[in-house]
N, C-alpha and C positions, 0 to 999 in steps of 0.2 A: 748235113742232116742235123746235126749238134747246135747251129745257128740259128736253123731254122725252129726246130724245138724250144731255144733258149728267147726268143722274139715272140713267141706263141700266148696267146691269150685264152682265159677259161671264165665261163660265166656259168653259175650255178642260180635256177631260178626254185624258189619254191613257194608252195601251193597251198593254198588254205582253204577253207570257209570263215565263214564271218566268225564264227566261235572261236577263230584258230587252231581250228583239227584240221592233221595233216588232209588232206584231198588226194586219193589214187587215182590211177587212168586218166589224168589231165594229158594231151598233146600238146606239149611245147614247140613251136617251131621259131626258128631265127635264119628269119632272111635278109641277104643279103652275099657277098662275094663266097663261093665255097669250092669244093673238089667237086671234079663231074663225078656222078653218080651210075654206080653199075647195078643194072636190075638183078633181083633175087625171089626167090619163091617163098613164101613162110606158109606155116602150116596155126592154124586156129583147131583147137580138140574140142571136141565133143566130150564131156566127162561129167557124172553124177548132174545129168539133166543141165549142164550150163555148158556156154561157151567158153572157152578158156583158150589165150587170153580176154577179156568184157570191150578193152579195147584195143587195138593191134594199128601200127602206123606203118603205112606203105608210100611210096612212092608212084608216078606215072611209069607202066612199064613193066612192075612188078608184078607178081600172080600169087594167087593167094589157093591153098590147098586145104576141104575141113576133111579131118578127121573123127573118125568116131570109136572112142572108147568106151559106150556105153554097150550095153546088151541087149539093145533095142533099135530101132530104126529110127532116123531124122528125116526129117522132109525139111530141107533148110532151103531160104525164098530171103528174094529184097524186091522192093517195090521200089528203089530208090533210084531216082531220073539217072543218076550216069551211071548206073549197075544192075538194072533187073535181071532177075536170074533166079531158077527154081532147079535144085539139085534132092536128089533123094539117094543118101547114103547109105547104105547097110552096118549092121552092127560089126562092128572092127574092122570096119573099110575105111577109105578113103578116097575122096573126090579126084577128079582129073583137074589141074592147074584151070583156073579162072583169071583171066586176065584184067588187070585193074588200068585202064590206061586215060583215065579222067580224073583230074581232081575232085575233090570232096566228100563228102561223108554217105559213107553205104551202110545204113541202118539195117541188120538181119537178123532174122529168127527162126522158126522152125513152126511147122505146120503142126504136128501132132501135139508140141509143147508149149502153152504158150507163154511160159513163165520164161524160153530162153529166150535171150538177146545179146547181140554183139554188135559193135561196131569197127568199120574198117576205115580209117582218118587217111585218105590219099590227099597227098600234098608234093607241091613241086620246091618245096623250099629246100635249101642244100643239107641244113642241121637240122632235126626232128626228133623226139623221141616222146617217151611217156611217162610218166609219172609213177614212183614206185610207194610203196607203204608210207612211207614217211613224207607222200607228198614232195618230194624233189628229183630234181634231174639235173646232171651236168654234161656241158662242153667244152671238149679241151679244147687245143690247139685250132683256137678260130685267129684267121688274119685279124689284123690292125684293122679297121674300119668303121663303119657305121650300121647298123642291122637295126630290122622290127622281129620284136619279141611279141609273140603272140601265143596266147593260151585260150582251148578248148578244152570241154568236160561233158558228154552227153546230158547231164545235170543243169545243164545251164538253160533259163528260162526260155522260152520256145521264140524261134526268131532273132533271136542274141547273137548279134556277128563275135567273131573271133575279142576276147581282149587285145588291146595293142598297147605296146611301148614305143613308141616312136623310137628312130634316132638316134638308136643309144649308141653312143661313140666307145667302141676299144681301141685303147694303146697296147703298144708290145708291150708286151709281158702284165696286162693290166688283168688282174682279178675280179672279178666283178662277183656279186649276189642282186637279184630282184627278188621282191616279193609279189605274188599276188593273191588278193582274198577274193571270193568268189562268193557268190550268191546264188545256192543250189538247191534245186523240187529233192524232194524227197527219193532216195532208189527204188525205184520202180521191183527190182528183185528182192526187197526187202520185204516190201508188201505183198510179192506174190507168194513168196516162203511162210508169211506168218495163216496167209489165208488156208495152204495146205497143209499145215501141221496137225490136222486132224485125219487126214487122208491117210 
């Protein structure tokens, strides 16, 4: 255990805009040699009219559960080719397991509200995660190897495949940092908050 730890490599990526402000909710994912993967359920809240988490990264396999802590009813729907699906929650309930077993991105929102959205980033790559405040995310203990780095951000201009890194080679025990600057539309939940601020 102690050898294998000690041989282990960690690549830390982080995430901009062009300003160089940090970027949230970016998916990072690095594929190439990894651990098999065991399915899990996560749960997405319903809270003060948004989805929480905006973005949430699952696997093939995994199920995804919303919950509602608001005091109001959600009608939560995706039109999205490998996920349609129309659920209608009650207030302080919770949905029964939905199963995600397609790559790609399931864009949802809710019927009654239309300011909520979420997205669910299914990927089969072995390391994945997302981006926190501060725009970065890290991975430890990845094999020796060679991986593609690739960053998503619902932000990103429409039809924009994945960013990619090609290639990038880790040695034992090698550290690594990427950066990446993005080029992102405006938050769509920023503009919808400022138009009801009169409501």
């Amino acid at each position: 255990m102690l050898s294998s730890l000690a041989t282990a490599a960690s690549l830390s990526v982080q995430v901009t805009d062009r300003a160089g402000k940090p970027v949230a909710d970016a998916v990072v994912t690095v594929l190439g040699a990894g651990p098999r993967y065991v399915p899990v359920t996560r749960v997405v809240d319903q809270k003060q009219l948004m989805f929480l988490p905006y973005v949430e990264v699952f696997h093939p396999g995994d199920s995804v559960v919303f919950r509602n802590s608001d005091g109001t009813r959600h009608h939560v729907y995706s039109f999205s080719p490998i996920k349609p699906f129309e659920l209608v929650v009650e207030s302080k309930a919770r949905s029964t397991p939905l199963l995600l077993d397609k790559t790609g991105v399931v864009a949802v929102g809710c019927n009654i509200h239309d300011g909520m959205i979420s997205y669910l980033y299914v990927t089969d790559a072995p390391y994945a995660a997302r981006t926190d405040a501060s725009g970065r995310v890290s991975f430890e203990d990845l094999p020796a190897g060679a991986f593609d780095v690739r960053v998503w951000q619902p932000r990103l201009p429409p039809g924009r495949p994945d960013l990619r890194r090609q290639e990038i080679v880790l040695g034992a025990e090698d550290i690594r940092t990427l950066a990446f600057p993005l080029t992102l539309r405006p938050d769509p939940r920023r503009q919808f908050d400022r138009e009801h601020t009169h409501y």
